[in-house]
LOTOR-719322 format. One record per residue (C-alpha): x, y, z; residue number from 1. Coordinates in nm, 3 decimals, padded with zeros to 5 digits, always signed. Each point is the difference from the previous one (the first is absolute). Example, Ala and Ser with C-alpha at 12.3 -4.5 7.8 and 13.67 -1.06 7.14 Angstrom:
LOTOR-719322
{{+01.230, -00.450, +00.780}, 1}
{{+00.137, +00.344, -00.066}, 2}
//
This chain:
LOTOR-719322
{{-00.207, +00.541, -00.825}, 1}
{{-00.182, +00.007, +00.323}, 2}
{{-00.299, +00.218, -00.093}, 3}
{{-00.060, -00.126, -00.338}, 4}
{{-00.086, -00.334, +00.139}, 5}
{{-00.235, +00.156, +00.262}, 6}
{{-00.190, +00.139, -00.237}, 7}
{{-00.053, -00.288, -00.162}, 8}
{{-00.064, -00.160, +00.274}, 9}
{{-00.315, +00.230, +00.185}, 10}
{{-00.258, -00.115, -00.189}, 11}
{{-00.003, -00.334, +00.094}, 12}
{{+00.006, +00.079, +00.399}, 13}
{{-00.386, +00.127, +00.006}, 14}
{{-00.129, -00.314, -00.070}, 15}
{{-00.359, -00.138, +00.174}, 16}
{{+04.094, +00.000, +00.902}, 17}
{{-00.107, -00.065, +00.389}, 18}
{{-00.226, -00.292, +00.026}, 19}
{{-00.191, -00.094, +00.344}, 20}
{{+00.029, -00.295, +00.182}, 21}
{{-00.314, -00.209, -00.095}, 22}
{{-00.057, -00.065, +00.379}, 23}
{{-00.064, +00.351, +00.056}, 24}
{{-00.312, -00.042, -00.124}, 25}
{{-00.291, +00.284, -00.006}, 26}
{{+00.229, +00.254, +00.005}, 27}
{{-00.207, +00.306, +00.164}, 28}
{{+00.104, +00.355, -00.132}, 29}
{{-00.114, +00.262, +00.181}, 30}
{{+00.120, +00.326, -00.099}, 31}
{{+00.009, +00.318, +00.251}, 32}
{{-00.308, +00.141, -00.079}, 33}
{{-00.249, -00.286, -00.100}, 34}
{{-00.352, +00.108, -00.063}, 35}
{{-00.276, -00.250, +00.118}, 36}
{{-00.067, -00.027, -00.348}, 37}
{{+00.296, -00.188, -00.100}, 38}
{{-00.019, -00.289, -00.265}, 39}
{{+00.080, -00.307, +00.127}, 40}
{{+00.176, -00.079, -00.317}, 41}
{{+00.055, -00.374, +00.086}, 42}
{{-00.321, -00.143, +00.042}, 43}
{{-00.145, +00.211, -00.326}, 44}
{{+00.236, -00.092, -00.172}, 45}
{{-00.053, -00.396, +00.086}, 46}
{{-00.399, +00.073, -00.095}, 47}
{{+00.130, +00.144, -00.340}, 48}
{{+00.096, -00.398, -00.054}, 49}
{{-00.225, -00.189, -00.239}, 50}
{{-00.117, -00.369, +00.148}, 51}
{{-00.167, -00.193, -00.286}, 52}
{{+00.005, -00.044, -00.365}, 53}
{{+00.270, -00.042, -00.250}, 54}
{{+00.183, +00.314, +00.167}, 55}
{{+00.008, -00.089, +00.404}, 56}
{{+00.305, +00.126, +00.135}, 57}
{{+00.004, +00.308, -00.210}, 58}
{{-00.135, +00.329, +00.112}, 59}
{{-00.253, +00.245, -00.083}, 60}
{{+00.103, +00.356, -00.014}, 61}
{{-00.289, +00.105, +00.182}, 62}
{{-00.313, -00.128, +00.137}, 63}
{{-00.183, -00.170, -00.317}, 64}
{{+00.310, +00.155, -00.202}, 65}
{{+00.191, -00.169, -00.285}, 66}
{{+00.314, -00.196, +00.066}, 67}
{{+00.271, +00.216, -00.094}, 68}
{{+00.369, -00.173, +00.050}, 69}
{{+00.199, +00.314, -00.009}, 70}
{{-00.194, +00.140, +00.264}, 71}
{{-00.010, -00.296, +00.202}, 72}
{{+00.372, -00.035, +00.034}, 73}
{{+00.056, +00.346, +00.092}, 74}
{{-00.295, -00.032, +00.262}, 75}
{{+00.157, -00.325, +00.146}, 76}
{{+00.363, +00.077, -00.002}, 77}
{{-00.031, +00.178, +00.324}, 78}
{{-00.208, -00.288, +00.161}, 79}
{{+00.253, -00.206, -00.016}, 80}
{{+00.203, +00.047, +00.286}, 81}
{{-00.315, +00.021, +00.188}, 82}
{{-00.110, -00.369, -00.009}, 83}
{{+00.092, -00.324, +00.201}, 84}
{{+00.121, -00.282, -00.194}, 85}
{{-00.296, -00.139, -00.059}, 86}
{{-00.180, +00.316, -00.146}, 87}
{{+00.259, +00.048, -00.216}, 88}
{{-00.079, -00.341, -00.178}, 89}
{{-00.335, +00.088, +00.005}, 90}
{{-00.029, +00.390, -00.158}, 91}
{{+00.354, +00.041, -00.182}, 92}
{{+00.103, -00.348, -00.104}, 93}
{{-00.314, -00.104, -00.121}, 94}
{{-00.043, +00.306, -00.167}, 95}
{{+00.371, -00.002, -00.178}, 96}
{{-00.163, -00.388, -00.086}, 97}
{{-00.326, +00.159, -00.177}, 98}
{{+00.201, +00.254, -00.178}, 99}
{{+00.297, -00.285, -00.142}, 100}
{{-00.269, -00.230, -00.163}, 101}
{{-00.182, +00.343, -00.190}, 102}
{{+00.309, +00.135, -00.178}, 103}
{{+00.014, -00.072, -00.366}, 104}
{{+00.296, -00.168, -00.136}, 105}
{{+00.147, +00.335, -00.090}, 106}
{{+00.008, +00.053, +00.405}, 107}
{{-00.316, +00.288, -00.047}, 108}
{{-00.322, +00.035, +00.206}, 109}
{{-00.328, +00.063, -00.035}, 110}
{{-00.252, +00.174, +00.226}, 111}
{{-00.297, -00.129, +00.084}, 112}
{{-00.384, +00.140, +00.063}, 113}
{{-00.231, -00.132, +00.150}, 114}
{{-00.372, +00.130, -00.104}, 115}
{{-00.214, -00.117, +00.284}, 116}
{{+00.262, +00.042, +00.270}, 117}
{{+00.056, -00.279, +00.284}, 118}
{{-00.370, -00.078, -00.091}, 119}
{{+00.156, -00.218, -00.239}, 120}
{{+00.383, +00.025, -00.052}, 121}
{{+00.005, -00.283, -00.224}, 122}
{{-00.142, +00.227, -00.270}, 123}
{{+00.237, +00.242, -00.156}, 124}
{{+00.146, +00.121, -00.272}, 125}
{{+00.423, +00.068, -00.116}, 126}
{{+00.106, +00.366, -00.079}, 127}
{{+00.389, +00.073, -00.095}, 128}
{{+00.220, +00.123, +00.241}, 129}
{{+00.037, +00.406, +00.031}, 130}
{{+00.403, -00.134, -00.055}, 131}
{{+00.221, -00.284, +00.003}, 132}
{{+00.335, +00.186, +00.177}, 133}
{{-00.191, +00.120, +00.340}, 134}
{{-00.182, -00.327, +00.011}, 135}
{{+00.302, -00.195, -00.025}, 136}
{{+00.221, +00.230, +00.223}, 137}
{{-00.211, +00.027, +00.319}, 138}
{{-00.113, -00.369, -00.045}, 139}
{{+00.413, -00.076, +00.056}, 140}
{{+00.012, +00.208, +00.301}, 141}
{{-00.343, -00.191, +00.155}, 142}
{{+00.206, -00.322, -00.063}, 143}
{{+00.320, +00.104, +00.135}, 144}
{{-00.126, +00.154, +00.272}, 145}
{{-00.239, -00.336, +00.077}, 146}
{{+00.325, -00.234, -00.031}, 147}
{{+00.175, +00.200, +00.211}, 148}
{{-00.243, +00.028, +00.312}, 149}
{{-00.109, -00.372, -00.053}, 150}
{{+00.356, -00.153, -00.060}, 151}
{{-00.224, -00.253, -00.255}, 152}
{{+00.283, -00.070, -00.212}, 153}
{{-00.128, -00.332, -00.129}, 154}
{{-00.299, +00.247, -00.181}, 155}
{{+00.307, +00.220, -00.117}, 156}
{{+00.174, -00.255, -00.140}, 157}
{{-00.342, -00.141, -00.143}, 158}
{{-00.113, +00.333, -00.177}, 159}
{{+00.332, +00.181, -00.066}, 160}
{{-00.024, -00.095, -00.381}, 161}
{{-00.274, +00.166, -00.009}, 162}
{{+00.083, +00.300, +00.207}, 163}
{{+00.308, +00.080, -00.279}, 164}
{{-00.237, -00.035, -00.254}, 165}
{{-00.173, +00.287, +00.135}, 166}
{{+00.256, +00.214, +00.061}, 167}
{{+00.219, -00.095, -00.331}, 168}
{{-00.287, +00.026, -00.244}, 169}
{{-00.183, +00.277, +00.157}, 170}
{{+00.295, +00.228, +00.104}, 171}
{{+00.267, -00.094, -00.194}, 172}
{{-00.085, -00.071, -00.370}, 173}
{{-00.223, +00.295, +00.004}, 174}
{{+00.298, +00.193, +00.132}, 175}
{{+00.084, +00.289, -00.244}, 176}
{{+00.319, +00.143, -00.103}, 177}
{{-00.058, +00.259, +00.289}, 178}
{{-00.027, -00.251, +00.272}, 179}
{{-00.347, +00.091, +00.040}, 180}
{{-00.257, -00.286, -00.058}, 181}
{{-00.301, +00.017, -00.174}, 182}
{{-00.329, -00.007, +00.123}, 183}
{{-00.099, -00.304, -00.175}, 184}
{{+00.150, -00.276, -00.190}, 185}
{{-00.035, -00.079, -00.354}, 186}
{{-00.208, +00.016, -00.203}, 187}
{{-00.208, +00.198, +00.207}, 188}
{{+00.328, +00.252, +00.069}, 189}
{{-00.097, +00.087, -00.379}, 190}
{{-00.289, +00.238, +00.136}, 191}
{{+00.168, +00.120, +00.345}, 192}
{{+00.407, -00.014, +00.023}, 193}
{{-00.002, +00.245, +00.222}, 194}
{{+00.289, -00.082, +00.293}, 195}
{{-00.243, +00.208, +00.324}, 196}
{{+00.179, +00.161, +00.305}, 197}
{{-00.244, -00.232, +00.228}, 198}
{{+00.044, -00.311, -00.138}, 199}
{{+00.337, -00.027, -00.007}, 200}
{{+00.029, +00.167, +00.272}, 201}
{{-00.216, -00.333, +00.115}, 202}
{{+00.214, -00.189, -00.245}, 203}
{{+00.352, +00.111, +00.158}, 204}
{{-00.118, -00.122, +00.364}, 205}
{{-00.079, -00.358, -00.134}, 206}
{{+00.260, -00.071, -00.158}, 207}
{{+00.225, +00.139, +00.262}, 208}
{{-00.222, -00.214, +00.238}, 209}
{{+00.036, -00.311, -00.280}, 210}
{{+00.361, +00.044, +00.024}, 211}
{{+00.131, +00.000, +00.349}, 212}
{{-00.200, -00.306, +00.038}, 213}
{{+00.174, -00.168, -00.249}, 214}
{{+00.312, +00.146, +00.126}, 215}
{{-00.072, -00.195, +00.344}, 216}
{{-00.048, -00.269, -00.174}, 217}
{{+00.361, +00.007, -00.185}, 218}
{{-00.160, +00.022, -00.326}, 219}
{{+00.194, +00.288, -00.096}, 220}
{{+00.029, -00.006, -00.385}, 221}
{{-00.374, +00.124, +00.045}, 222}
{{+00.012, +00.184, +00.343}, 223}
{{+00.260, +00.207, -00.250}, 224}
{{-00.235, +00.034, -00.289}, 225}
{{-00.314, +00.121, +00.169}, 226}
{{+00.211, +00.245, +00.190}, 227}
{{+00.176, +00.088, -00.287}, 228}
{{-00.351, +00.067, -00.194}, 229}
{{-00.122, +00.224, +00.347}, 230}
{{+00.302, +00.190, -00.050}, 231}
{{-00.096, +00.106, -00.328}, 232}
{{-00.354, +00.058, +00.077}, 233}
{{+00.111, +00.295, +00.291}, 234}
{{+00.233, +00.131, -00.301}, 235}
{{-00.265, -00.026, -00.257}, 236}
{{-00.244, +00.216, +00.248}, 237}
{{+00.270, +00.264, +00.032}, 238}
{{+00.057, +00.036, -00.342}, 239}
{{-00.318, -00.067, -00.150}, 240}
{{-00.234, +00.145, +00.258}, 241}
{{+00.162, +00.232, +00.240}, 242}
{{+00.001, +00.356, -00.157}, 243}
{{+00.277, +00.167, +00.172}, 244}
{{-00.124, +00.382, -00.109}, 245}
{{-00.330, -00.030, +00.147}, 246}
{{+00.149, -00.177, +00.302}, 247}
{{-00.279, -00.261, -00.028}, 248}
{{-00.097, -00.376, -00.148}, 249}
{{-00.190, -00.087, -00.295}, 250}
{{-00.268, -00.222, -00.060}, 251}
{{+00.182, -00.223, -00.235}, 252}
{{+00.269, +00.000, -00.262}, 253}
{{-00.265, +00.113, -00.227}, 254}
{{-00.162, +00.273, +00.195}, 255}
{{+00.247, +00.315, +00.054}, 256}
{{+00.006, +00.239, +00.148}, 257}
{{-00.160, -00.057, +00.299}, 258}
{{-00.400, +00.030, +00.061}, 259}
{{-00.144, +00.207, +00.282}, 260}
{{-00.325, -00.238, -00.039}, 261}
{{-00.078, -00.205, +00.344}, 262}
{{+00.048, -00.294, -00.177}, 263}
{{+00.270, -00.144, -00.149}, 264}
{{+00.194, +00.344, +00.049}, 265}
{{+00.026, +00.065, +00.358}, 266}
{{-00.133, -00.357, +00.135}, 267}
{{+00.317, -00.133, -00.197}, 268}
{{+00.217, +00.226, +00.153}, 269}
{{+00.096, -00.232, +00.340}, 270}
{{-00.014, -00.301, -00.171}, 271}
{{+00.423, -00.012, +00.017}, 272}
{{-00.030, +00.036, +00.369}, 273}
{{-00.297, -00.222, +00.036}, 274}
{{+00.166, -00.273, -00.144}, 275}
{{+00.350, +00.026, +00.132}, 276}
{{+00.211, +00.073, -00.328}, 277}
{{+00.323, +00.121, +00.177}, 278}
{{+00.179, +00.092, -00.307}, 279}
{{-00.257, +00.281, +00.036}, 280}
{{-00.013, +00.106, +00.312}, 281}
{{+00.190, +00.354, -00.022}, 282}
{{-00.335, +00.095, -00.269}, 283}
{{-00.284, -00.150, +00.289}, 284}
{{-00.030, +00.345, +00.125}, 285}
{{-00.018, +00.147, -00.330}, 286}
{{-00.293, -00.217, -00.057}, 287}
{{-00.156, +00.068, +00.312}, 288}
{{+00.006, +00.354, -00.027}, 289}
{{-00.170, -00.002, -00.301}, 290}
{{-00.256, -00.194, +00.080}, 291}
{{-00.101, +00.238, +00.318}, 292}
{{+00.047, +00.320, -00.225}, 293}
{{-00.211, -00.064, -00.301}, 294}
{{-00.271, -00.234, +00.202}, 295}
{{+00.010, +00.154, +00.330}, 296}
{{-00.286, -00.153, +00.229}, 297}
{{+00.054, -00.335, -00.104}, 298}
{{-00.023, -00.170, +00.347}, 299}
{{-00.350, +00.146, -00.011}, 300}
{{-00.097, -00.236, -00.214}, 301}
{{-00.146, +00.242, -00.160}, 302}
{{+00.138, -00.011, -00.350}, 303}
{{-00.109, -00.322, -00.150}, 304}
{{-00.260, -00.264, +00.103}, 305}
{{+00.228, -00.293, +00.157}, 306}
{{+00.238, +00.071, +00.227}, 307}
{{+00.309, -00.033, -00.153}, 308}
{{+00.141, -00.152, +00.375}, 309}
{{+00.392, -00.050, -00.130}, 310}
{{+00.008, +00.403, +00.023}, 311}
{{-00.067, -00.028, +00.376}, 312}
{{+00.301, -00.246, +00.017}, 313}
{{+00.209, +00.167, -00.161}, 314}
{{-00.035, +00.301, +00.225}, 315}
{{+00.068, -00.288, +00.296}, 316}
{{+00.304, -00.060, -00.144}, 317}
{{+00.081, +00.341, -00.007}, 318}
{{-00.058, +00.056, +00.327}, 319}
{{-00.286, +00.232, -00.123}, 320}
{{-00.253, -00.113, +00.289}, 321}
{{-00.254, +00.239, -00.025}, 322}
{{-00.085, -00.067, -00.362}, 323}
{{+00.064, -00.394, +00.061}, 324}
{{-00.286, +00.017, +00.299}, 325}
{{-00.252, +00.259, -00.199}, 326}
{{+00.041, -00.198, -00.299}, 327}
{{-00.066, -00.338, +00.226}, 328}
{{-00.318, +00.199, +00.092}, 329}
{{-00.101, +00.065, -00.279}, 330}
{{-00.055, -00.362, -00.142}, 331}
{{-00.139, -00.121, +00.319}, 332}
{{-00.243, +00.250, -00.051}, 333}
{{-00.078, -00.126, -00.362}, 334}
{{+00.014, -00.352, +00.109}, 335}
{{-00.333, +00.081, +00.228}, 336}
{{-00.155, +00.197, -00.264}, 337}
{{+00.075, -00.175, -00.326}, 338}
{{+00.153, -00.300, +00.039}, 339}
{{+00.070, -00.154, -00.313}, 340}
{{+00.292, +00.310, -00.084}, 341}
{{+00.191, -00.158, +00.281}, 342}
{{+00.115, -00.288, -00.232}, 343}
{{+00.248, -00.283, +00.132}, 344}
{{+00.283, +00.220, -00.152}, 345}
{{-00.063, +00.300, +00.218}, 346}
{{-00.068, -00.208, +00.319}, 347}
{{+00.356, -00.134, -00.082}, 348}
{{+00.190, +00.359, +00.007}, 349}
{{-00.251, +00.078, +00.278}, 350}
{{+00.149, -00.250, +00.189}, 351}
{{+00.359, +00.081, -00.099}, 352}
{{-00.040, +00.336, +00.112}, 353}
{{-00.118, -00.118, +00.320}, 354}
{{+00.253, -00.193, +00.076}, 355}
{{+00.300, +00.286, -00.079}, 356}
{{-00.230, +00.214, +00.236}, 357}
{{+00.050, -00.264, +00.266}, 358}
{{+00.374, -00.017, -00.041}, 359}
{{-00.037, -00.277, -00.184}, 360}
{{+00.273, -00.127, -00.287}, 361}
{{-00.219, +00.033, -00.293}, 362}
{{+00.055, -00.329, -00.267}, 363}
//
């Protein structure tokens, strides 16, 4: 639930599968068209990471912004392929460290804020998580996605445990008779059971990811399962969330019909495509079409005070350039004006769009 969490988050920012070759480091991408105002995405997201206190290695979300883990692995999962060897220990290993030694014993997270900033990041305080599945889901993918551009199988084989913990108690026992898994786990699933088109659309790519890893690996009694429990997440999403007389996705198994509000109803709408559920690809353009009919403008951003940057990539992927580059535009133009809405998330599908400009094979 993308938004959700960035509302949460705003307060606390005003304060006083195609993996590269690591040796192709600093991978520049230049799409036809770049402004002079173009991000460099890299090197702000590398000032993002915290250097002291209890939480070094971890990142803010924005300048003198909480530390937000969902955001952060969606922000670094395109950096990945971008770093020599030795950066990789340094900004994704060392972050996958900080996050392994925080999660409870039931395999959750907490956020963490920090009141006086990088003035003094060893004060701060614990909030819950805005869920456990998306957390969880896009945390697998960082770590996949690290092990396979770093080839550090002696930290694979050291954290793997922990990894299926993750996924299993996260994703699988809070797995509902519709394939679709809840947002949280129990007992806080008691308030909020709802199974949301985002996160498992988030939830379907890691433990896709979290399986062919372990297939490579010839563990295949679990390679099977996690597939297995994807497979029922794409059906759950067509059965539970795709309304087939409207033409158009819902919100969540507990929101239908669909919702012509910004957000969730139209923002949730690419999410399939965004996340690479093949099972649904013949309904991506259905979703797509109605998020440019009932929020037309979008790549303005226009419509909603952050960005909202996986809507530009999606339109890369589609081959829809014109919104991909106004949309790009757009948050550069935000990013000089009010920086803090540019949070590590954004800068993450900012970069991902960049890259499909360039030609580039998106990961």
């Amino acid at each position: 639930m993308l938004r959700r969490r960035l509302l949460t988050a705003a307060p606390l920012l005003a304060l006083p599968l195609v993996f590269a070759n690591p040796a192709q480091s600093q991978v520049s991408c230049v799409p036809p068209g770049t402004s002079a105002t173009a991000i460099d995405v890299v090197a702000e997201l590398k000032a993002l990471r915290i250097t002291a206190g209890p939480y070094a290695g971890g990142y803010e979300i924005a300048p003198n912004g909480r530390l937000n883990w969902y955001f952060t692995n969606l922000g670094l999962l395109p950096l990945v392929q971008r770093l020599s060897v030795p950066d990789l220990e340094l900004y994704i290993r060392s972050y996958l460290d900080l996050y392994l030694r925080n999660v409870s014993a039931s395999s959750t997270i907490q956020d963490v804020n920090f009141p006086f900033g990088r003035a003094n990041p060893s004060v701060f305080t614990l909030v819950p998580s805005d869920s456990d599945d998306a957390y969880a889901s896009t945390f697998l993918s960082l770590a996949v996605r690290y092990v396979r551009a770093s080839s550090n199988w002696t930290w694979w084989e050291a954290n793997k445990a922990a990894l299926k913990n993750i996924a299993y108690r996260n994703l699988a026992l809070t797995a509902k008779a519709s394939g679709l898994a809840s947002v949280f786990q129990a007992p806080r699933s008691q308030t909020n059971s709802f199974g949301y088109l985002m996160d498992n659309c988030e939830g379907y790519r890691g433990l896709r990811d979290l399986a062919a890893l372990l297939r490579s690996r010839s563990e295949l009694i679990e390679a099977n399962y996690y597939d297995l429990l994807a497979s029922n997440v794409a059906l759950g999403l067509v059965n539970q969330c795709f309304n087939s007389t409207a033409k158009a996705f819902a919100p969540s198994d507990g929101n239908q019909p669909t919702s012509a509000v910004f957000y969730p109803g139209t923002t949730c709408q690419i999410y399939p495509q965004a996340f690479g559920l093949v099972e649904l690809a013949p309904l991506f353009s259905y979703g797509w079409n109605t998020l440019n009919a009932l929020s037309p403008g979008w790549e303005t951003g226009k419509l909603d005070p952050y960005p909202w940057a996986i809507l530009g990539y999606v339109a890369a992927l589609r081959g829809e350039t014109p919104l991909a580059v106004a949309k790009t535009r757009s948050i550069e133009q935000l990013f000089a004006s009010n920086r803090s809405l540019v949070t590590i998330n954004e800068l993450g599908f900012y970069l991902r769009t960049q890259s499909v400009l360039a030609g580039q094979v998106d990961v």
